[in-house]
mmCIF file of the N, C-alpha and C atoms, coordinates in Angstrom:
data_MODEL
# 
_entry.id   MODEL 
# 
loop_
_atom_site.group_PDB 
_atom_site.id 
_atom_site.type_symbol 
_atom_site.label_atom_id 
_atom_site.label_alt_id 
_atom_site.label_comp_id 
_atom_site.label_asym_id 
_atom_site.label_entity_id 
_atom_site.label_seq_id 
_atom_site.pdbx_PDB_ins_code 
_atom_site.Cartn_x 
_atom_site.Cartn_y 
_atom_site.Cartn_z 
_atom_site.occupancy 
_atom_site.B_iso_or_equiv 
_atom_site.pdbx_formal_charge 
_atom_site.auth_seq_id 
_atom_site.auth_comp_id 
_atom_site.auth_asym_id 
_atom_site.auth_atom_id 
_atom_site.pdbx_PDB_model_num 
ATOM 1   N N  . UNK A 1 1  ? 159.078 -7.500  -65.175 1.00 0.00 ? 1  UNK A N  1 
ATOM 2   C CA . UNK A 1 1  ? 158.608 -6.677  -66.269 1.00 0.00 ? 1  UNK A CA 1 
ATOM 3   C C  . UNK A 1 1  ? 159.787 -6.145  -67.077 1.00 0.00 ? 1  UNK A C  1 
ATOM 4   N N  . UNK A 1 2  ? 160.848 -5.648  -66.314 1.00 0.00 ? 2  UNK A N  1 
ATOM 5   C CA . UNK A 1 2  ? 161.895 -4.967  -66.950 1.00 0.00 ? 2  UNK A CA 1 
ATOM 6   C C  . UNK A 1 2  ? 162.602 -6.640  -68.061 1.00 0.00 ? 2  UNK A C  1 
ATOM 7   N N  . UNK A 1 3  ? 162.613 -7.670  -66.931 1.00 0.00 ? 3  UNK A N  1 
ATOM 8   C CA . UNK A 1 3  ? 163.308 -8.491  -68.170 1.00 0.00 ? 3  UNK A CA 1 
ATOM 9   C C  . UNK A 1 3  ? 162.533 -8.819  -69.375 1.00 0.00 ? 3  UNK A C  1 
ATOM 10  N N  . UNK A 1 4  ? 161.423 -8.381  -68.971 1.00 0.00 ? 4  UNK A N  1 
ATOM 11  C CA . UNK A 1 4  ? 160.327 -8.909  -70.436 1.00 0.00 ? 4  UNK A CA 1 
ATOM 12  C C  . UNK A 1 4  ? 160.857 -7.575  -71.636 1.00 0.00 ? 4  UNK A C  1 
ATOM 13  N N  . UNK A 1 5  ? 160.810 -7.053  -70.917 1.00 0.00 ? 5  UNK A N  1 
ATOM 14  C CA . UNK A 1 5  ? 160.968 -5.188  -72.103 1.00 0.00 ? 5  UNK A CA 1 
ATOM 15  C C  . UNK A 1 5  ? 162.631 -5.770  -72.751 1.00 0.00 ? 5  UNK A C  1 
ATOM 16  N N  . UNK A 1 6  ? 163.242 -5.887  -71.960 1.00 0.00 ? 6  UNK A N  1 
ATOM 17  C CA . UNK A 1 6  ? 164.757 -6.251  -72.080 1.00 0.00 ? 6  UNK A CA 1 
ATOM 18  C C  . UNK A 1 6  ? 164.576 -7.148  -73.485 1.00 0.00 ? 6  UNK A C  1 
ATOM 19  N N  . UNK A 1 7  ? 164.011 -9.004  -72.569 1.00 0.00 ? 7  UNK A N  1 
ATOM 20  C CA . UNK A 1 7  ? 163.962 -9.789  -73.955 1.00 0.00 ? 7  UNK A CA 1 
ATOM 21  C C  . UNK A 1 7  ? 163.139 -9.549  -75.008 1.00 0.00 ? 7  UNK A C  1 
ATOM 22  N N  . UNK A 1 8  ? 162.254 -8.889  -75.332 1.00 0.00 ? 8  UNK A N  1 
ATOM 23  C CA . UNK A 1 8  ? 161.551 -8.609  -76.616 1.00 0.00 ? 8  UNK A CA 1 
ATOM 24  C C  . UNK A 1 8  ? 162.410 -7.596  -77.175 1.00 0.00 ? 8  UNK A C  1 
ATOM 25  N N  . UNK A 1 9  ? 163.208 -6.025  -76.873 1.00 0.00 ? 9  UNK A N  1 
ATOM 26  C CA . UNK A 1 9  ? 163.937 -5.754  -77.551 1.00 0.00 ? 9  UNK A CA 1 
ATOM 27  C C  . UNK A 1 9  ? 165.042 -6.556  -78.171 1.00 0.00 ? 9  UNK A C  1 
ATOM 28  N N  . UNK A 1 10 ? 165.649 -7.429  -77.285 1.00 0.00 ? 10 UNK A N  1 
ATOM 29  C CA . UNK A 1 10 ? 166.922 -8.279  -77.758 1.00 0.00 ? 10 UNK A CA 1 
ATOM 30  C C  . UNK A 1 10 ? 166.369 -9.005  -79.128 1.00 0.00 ? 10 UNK A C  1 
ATOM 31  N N  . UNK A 1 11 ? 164.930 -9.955  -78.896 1.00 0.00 ? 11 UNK A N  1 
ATOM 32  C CA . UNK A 1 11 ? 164.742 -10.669 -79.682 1.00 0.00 ? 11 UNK A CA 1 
ATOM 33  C C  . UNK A 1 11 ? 163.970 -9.752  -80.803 1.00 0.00 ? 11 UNK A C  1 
ATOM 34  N N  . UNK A 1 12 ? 163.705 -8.900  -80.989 1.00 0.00 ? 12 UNK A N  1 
ATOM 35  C CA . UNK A 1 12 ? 163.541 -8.035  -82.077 1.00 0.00 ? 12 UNK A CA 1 
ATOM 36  C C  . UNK A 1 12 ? 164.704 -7.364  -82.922 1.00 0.00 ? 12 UNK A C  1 
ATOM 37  N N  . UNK A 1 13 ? 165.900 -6.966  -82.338 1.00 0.00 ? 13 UNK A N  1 
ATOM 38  C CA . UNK A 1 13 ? 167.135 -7.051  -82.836 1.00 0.00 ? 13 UNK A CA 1 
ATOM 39  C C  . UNK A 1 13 ? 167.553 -7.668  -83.638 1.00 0.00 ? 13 UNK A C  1 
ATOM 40  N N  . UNK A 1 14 ? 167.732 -9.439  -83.068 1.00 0.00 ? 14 UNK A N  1 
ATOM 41  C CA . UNK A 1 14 ? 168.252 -10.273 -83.166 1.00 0.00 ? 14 UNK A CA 1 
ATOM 42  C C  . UNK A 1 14 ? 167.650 -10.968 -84.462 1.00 0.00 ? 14 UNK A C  1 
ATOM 43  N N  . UNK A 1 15 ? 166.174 -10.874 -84.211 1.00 0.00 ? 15 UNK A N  1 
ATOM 44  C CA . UNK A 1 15 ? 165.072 -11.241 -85.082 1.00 0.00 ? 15 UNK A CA 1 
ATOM 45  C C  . UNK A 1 15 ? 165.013 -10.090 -86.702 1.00 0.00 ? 15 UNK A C  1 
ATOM 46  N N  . UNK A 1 16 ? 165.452 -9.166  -86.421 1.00 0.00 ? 16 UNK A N  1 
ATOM 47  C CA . UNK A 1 16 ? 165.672 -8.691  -87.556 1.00 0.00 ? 16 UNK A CA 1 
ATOM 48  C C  . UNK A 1 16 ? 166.790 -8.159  -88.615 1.00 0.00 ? 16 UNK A C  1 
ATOM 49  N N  . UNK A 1 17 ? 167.263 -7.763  -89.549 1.00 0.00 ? 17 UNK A N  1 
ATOM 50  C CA . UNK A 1 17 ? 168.309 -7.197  -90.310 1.00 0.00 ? 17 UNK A CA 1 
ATOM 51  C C  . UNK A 1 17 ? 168.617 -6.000  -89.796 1.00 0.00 ? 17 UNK A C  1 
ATOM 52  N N  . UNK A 1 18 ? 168.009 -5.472  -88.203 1.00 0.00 ? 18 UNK A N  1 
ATOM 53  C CA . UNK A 1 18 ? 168.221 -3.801  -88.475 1.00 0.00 ? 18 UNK A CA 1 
ATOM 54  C C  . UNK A 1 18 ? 169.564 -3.578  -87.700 1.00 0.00 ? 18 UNK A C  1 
ATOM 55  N N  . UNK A 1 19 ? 170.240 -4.136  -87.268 1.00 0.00 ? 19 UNK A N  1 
ATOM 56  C CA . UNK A 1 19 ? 171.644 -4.291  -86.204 1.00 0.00 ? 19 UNK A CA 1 
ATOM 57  C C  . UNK A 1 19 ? 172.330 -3.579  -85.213 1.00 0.00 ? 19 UNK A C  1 
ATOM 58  N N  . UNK A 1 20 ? 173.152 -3.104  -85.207 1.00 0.00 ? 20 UNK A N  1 
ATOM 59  C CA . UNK A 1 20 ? 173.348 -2.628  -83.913 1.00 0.00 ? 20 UNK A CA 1 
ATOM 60  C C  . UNK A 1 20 ? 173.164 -1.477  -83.898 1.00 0.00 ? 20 UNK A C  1 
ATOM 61  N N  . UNK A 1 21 ? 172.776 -0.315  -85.299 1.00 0.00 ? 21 UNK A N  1 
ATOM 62  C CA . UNK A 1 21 ? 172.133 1.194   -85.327 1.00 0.00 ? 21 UNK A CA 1 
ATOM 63  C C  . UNK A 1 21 ? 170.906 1.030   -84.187 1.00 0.00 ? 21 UNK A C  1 
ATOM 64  N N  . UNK A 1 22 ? 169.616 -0.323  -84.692 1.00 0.00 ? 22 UNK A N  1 
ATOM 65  C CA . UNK A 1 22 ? 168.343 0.164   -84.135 1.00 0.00 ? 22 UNK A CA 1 
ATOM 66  C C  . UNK A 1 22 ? 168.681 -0.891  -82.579 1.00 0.00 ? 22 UNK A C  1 
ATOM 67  N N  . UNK A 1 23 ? 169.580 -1.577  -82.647 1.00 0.00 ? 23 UNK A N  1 
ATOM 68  C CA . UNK A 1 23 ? 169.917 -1.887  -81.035 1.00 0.00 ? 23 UNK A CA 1 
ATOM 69  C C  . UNK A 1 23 ? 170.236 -0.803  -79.988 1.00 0.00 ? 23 UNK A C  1 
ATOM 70  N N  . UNK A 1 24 ? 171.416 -0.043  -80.552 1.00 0.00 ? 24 UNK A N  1 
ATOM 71  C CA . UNK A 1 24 ? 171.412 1.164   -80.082 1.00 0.00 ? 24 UNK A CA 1 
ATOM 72  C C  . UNK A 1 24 ? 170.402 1.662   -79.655 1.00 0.00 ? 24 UNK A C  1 
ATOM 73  N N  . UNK A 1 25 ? 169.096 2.372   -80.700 1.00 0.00 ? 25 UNK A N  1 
ATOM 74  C CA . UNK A 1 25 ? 168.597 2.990   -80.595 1.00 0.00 ? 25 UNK A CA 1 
ATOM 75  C C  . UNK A 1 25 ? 167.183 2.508   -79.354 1.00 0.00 ? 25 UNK A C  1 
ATOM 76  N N  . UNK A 1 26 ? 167.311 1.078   -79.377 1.00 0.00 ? 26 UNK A N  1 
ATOM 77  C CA . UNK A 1 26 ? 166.312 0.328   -78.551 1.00 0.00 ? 26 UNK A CA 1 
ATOM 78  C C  . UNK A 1 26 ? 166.879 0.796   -77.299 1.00 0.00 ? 26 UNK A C  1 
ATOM 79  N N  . UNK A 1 27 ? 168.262 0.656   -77.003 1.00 0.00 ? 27 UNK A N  1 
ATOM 80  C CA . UNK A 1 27 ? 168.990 0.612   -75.555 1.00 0.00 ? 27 UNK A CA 1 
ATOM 81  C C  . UNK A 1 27 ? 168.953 2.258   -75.182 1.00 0.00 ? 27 UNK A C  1 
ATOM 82  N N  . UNK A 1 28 ? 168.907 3.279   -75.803 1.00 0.00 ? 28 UNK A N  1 
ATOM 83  C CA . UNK A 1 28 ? 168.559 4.427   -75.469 1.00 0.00 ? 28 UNK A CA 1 
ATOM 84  C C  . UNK A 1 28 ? 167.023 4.293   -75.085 1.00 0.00 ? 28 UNK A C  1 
ATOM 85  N N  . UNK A 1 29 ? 166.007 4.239   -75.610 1.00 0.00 ? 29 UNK A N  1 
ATOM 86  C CA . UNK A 1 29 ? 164.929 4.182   -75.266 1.00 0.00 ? 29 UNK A CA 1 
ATOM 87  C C  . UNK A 1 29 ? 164.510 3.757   -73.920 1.00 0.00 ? 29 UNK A C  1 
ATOM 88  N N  . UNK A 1 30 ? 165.165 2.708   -73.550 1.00 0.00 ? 30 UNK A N  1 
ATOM 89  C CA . UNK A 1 30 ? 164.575 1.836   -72.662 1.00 0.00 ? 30 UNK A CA 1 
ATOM 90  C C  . UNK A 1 30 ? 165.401 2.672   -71.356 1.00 0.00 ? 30 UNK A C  1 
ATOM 91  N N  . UNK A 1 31 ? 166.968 3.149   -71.656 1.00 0.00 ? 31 UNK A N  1 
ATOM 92  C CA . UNK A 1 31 ? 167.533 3.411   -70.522 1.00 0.00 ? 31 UNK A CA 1 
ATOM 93  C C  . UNK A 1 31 ? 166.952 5.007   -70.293 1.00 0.00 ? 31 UNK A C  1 
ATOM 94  N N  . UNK A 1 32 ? 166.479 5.715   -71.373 1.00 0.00 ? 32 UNK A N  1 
ATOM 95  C CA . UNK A 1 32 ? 165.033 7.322   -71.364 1.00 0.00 ? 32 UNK A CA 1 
ATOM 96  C C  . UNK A 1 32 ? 164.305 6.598   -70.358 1.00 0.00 ? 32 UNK A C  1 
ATOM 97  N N  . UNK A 1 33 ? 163.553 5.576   -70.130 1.00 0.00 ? 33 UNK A N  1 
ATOM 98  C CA . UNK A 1 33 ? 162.216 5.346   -69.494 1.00 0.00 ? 33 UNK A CA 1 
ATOM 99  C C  . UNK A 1 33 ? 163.065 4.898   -68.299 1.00 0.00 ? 33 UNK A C  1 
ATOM 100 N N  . UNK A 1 34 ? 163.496 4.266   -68.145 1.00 0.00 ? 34 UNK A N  1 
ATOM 101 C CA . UNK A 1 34 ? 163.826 3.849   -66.993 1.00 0.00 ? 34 UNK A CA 1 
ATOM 102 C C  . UNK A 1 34 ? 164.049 4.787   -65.854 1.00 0.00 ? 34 UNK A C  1 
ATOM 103 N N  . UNK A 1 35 ? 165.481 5.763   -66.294 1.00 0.00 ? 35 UNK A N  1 
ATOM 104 C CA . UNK A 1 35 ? 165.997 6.718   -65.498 1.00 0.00 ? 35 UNK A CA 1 
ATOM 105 C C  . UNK A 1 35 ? 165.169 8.165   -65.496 1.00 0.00 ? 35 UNK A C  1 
ATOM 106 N N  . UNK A 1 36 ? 163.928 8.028   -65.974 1.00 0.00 ? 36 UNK A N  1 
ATOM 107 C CA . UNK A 1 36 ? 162.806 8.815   -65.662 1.00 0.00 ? 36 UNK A CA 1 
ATOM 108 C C  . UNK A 1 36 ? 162.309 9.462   -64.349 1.00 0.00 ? 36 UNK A C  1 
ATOM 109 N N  . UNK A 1 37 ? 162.741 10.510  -64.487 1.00 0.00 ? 37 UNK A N  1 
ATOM 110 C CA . UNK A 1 37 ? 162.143 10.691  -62.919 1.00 0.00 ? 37 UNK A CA 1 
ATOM 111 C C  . UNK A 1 37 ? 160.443 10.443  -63.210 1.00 0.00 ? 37 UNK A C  1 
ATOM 112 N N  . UNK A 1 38 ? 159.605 10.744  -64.021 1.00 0.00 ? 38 UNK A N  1 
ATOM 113 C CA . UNK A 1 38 ? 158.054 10.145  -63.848 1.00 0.00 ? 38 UNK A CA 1 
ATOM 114 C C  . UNK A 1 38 ? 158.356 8.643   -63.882 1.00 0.00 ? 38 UNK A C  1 
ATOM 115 N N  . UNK A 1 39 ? 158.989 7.740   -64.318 1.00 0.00 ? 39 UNK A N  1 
ATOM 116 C CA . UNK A 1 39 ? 158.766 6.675   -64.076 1.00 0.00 ? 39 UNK A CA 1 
ATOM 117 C C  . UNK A 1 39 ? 159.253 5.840   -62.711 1.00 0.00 ? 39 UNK A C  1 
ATOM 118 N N  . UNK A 1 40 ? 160.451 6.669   -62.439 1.00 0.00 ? 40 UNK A N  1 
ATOM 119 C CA . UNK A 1 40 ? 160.816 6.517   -60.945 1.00 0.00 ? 40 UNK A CA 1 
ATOM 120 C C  . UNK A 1 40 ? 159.972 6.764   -59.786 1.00 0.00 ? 40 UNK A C  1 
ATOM 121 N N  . UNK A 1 41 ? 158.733 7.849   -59.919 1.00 0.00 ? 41 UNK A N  1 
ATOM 122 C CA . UNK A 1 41 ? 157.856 8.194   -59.192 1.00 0.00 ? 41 UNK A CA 1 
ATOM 123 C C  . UNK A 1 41 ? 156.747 7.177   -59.099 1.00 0.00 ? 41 UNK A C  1 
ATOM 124 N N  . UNK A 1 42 ? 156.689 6.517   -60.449 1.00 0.00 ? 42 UNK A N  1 
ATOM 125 C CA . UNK A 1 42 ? 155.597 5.665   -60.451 1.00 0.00 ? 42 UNK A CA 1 
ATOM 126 C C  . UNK A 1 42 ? 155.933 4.582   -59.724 1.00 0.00 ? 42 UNK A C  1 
ATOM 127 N N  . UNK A 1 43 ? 157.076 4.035   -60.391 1.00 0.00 ? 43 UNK A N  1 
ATOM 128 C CA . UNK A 1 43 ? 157.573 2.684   -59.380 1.00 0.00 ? 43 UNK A CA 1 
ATOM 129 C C  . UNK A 1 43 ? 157.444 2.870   -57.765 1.00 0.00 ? 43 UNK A C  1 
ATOM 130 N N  . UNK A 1 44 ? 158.068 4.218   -56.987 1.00 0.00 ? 44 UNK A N  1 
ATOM 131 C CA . UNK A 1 44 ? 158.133 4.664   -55.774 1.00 0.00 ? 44 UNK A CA 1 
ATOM 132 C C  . UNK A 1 44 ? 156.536 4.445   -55.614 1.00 0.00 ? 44 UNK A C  1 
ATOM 133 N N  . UNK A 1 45 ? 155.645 5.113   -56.025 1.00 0.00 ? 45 UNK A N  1 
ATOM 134 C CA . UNK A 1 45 ? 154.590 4.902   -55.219 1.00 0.00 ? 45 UNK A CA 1 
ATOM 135 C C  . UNK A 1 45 ? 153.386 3.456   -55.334 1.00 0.00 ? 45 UNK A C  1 
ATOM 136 N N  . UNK A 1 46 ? 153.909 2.997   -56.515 1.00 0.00 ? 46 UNK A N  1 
ATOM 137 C CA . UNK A 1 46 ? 153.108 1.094   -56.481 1.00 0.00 ? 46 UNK A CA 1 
ATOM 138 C C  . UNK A 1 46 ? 154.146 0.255   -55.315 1.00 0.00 ? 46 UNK A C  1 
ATOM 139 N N  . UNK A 1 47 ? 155.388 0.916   -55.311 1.00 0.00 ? 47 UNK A N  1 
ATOM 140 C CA . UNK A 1 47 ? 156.050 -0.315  -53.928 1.00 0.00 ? 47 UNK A CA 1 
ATOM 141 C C  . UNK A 1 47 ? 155.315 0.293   -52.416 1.00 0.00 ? 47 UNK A C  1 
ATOM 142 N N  . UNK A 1 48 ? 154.831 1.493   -52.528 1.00 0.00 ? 48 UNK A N  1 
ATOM 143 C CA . UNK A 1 48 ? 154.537 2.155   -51.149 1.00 0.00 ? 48 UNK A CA 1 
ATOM 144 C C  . UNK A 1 48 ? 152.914 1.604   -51.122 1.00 0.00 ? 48 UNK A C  1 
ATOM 145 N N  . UNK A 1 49 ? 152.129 1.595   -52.291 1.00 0.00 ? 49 UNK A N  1 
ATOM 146 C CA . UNK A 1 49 ? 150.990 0.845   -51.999 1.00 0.00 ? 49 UNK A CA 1 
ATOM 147 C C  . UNK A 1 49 ? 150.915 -0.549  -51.741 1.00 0.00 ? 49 UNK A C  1 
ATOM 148 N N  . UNK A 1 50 ? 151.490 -1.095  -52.881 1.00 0.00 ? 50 UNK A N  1 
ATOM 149 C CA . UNK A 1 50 ? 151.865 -2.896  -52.361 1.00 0.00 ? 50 UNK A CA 1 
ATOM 150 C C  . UNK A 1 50 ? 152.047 -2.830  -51.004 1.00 0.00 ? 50 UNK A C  1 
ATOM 151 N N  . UNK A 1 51 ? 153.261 -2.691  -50.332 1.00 0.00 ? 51 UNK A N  1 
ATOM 152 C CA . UNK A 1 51 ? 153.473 -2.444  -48.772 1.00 0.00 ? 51 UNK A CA 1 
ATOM 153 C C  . UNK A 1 51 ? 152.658 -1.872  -48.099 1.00 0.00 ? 51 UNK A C  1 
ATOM 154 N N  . UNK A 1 52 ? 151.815 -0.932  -48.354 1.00 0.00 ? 52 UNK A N  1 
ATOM 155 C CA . UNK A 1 52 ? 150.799 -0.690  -47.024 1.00 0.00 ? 52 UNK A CA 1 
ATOM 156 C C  . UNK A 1 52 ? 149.697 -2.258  -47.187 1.00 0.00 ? 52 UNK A C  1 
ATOM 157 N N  . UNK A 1 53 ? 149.489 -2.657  -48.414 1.00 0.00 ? 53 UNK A N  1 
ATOM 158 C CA . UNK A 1 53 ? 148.488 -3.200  -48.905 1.00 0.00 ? 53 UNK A CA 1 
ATOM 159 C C  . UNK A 1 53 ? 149.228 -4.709  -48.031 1.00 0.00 ? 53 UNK A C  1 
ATOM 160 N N  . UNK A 1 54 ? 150.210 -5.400  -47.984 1.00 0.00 ? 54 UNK A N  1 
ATOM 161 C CA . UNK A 1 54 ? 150.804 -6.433  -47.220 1.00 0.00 ? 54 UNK A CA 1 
ATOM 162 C C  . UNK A 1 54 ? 151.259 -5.858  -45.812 1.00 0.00 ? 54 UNK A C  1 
ATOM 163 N N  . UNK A 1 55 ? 151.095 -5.145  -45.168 1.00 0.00 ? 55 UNK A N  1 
ATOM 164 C CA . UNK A 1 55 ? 151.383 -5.188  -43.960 1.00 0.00 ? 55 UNK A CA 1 
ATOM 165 C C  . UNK A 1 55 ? 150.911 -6.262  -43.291 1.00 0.00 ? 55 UNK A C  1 
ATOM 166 N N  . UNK A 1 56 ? 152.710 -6.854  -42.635 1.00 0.00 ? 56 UNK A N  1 
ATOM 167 C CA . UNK A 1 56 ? 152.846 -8.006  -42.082 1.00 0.00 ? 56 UNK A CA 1 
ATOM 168 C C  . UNK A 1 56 ? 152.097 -8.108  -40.250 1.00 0.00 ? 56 UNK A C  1 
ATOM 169 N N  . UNK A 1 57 ? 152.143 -6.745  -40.162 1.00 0.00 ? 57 UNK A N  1 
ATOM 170 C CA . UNK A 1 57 ? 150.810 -6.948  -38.696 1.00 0.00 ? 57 UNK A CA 1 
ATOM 171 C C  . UNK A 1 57 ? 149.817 -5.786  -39.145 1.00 0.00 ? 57 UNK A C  1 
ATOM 172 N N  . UNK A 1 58 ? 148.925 -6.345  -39.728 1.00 0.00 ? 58 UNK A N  1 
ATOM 173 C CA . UNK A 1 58 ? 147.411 -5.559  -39.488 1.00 0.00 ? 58 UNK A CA 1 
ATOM 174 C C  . UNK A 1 58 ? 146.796 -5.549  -38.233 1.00 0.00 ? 58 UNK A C  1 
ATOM 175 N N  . UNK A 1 59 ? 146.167 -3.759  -38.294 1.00 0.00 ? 59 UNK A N  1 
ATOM 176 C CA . UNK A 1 59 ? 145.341 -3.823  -37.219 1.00 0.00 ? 59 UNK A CA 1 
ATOM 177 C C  . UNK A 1 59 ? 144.237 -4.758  -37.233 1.00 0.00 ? 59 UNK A C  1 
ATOM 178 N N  . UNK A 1 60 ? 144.037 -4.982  -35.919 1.00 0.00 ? 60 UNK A N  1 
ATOM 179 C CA . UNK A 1 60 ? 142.600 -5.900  -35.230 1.00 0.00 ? 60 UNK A CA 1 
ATOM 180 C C  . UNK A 1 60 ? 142.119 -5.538  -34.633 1.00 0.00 ? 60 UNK A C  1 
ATOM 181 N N  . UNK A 1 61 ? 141.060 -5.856  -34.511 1.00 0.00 ? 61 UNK A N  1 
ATOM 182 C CA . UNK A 1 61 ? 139.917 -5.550  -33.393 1.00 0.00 ? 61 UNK A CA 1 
ATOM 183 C C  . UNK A 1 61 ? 139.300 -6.371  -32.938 1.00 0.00 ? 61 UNK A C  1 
ATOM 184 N N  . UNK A 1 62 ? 138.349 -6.249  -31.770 1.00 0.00 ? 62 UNK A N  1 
ATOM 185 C CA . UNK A 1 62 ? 137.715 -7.778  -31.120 1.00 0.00 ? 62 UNK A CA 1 
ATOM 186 C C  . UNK A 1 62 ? 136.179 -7.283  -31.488 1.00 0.00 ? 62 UNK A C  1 
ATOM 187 N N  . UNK A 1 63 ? 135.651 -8.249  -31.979 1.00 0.00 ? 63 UNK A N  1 
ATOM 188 C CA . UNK A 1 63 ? 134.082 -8.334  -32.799 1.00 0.00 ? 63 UNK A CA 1 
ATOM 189 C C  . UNK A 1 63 ? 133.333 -8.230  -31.087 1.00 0.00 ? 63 UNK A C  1 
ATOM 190 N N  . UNK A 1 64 ? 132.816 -6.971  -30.847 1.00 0.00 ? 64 UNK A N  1 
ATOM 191 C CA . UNK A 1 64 ? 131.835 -7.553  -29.618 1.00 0.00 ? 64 UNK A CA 1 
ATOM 192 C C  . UNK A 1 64 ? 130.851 -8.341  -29.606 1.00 0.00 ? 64 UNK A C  1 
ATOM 193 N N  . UNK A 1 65 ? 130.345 -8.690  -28.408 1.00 0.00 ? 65 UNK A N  1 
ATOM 194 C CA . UNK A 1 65 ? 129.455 -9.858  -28.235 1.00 0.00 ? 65 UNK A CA 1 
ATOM 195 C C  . UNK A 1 65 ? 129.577 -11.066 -28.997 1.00 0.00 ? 65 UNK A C  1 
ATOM 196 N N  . UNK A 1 66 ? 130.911 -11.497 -29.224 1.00 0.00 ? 66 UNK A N  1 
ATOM 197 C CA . UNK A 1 66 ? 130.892 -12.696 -30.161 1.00 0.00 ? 66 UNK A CA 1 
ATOM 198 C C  . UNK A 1 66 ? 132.241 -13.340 -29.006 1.00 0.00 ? 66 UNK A C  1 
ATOM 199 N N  . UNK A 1 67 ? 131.790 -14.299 -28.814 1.00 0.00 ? 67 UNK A N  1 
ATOM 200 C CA . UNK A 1 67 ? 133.166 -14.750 -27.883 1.00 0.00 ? 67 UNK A CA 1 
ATOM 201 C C  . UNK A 1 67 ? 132.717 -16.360 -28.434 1.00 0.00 ? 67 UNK A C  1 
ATOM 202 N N  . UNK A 1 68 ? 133.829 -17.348 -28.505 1.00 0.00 ? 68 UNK A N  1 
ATOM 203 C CA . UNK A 1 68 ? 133.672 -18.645 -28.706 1.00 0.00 ? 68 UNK A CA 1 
ATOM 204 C C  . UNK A 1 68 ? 133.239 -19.462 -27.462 1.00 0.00 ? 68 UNK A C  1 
ATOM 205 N N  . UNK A 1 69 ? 133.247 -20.712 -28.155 1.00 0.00 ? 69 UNK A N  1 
ATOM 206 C CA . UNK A 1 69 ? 132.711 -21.478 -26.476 1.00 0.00 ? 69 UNK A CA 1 
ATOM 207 C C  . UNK A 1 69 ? 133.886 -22.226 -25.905 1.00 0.00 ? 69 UNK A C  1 
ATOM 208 N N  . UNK A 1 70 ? 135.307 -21.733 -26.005 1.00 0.00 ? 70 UNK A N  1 
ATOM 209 C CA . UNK A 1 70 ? 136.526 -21.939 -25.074 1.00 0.00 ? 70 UNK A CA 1 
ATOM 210 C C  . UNK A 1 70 ? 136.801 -20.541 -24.498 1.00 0.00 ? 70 UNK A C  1 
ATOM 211 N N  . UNK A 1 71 ? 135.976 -19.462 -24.499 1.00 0.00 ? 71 UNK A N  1 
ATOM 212 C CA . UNK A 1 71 ? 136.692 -18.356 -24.389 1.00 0.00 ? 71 UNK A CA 1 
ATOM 213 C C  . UNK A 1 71 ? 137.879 -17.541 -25.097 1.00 0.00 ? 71 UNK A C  1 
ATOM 214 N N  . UNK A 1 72 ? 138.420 -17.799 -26.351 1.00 0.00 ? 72 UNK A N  1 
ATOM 215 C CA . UNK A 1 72 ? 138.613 -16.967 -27.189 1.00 0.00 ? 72 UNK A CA 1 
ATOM 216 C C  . UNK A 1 72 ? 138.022 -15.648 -27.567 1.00 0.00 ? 72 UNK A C  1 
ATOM 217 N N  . UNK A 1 73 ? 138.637 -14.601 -27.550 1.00 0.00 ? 73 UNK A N  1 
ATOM 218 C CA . UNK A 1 73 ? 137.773 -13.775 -28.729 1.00 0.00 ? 73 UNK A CA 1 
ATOM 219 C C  . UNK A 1 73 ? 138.109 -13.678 -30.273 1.00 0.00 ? 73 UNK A C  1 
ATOM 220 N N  . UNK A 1 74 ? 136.862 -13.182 -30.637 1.00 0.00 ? 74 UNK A N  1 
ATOM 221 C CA . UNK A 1 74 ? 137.081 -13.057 -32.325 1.00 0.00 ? 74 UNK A CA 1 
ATOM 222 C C  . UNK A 1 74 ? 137.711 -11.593 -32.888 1.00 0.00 ? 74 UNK A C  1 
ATOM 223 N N  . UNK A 1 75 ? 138.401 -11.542 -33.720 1.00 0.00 ? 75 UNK A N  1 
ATOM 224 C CA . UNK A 1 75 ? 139.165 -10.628 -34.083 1.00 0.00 ? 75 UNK A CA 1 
ATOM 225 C C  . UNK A 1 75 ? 139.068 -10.406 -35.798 1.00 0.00 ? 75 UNK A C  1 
ATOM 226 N N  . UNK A 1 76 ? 138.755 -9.211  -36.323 1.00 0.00 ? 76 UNK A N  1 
ATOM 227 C CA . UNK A 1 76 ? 138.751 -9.152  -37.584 1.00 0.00 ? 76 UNK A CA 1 
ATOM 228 C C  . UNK A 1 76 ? 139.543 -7.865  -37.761 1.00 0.00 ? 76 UNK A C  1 
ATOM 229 N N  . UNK A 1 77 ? 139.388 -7.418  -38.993 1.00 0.00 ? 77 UNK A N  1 
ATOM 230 C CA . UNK A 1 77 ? 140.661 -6.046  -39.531 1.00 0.00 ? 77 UNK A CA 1 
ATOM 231 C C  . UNK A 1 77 ? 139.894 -5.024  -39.068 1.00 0.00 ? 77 UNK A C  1 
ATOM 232 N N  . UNK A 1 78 ? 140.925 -4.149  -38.598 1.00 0.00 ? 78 UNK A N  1 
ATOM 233 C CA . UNK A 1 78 ? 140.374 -2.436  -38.150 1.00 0.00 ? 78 UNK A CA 1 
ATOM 234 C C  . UNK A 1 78 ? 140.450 -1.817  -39.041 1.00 0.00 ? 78 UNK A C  1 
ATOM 235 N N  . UNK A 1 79 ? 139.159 -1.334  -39.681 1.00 0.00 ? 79 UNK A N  1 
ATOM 236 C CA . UNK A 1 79 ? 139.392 -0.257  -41.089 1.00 0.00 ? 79 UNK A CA 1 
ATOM 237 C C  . UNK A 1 79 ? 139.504 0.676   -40.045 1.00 0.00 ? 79 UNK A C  1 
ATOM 238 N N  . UNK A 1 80 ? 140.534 2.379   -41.128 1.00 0.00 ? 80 UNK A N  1 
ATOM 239 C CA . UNK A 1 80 ? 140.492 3.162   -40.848 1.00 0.00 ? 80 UNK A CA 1 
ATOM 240 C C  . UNK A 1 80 ? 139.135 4.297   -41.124 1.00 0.00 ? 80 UNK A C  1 
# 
């Protein structure tokens, strides 16, 4: 995302007569949002949901009364 914000300012620059005043003024903007503490908060808590949301061992549970016909059991996700 950040390189997309990055290349559309560049190529709006680049793309226009306004030069290195409104380049400037693009590269302030972007480095305001970035070093945001609200936007730092936001990023912090979509990586903390992604990651609960991929946890690489989810709980399981064993489905009662369902057993296969090798003796396996069946196992699906433990909601909280």
């Amino acid at each position: 995302m950040i390189q997309f914000v990055i290349g559309a300012a560049a190529g709006y620059v680049f793309g226009t007569k306004a030069g290195r005043k409104r380049f400037d003024q693009i590269k302030r903007g972007y480095q305001t949002a970035v070093n945001s503490p609200v936007t730092r908060s936001a990023v912090n808590s979509a990586r903390k949901a992604i990651a609960n949301r991929l946890d690489p061992n989810p709980r399981m549970r064993e489905v009662k009364n369902l057993r296969r016909d090798d003796g396996s059991t069946v196992l699906e996700p433990d909601e909280d």
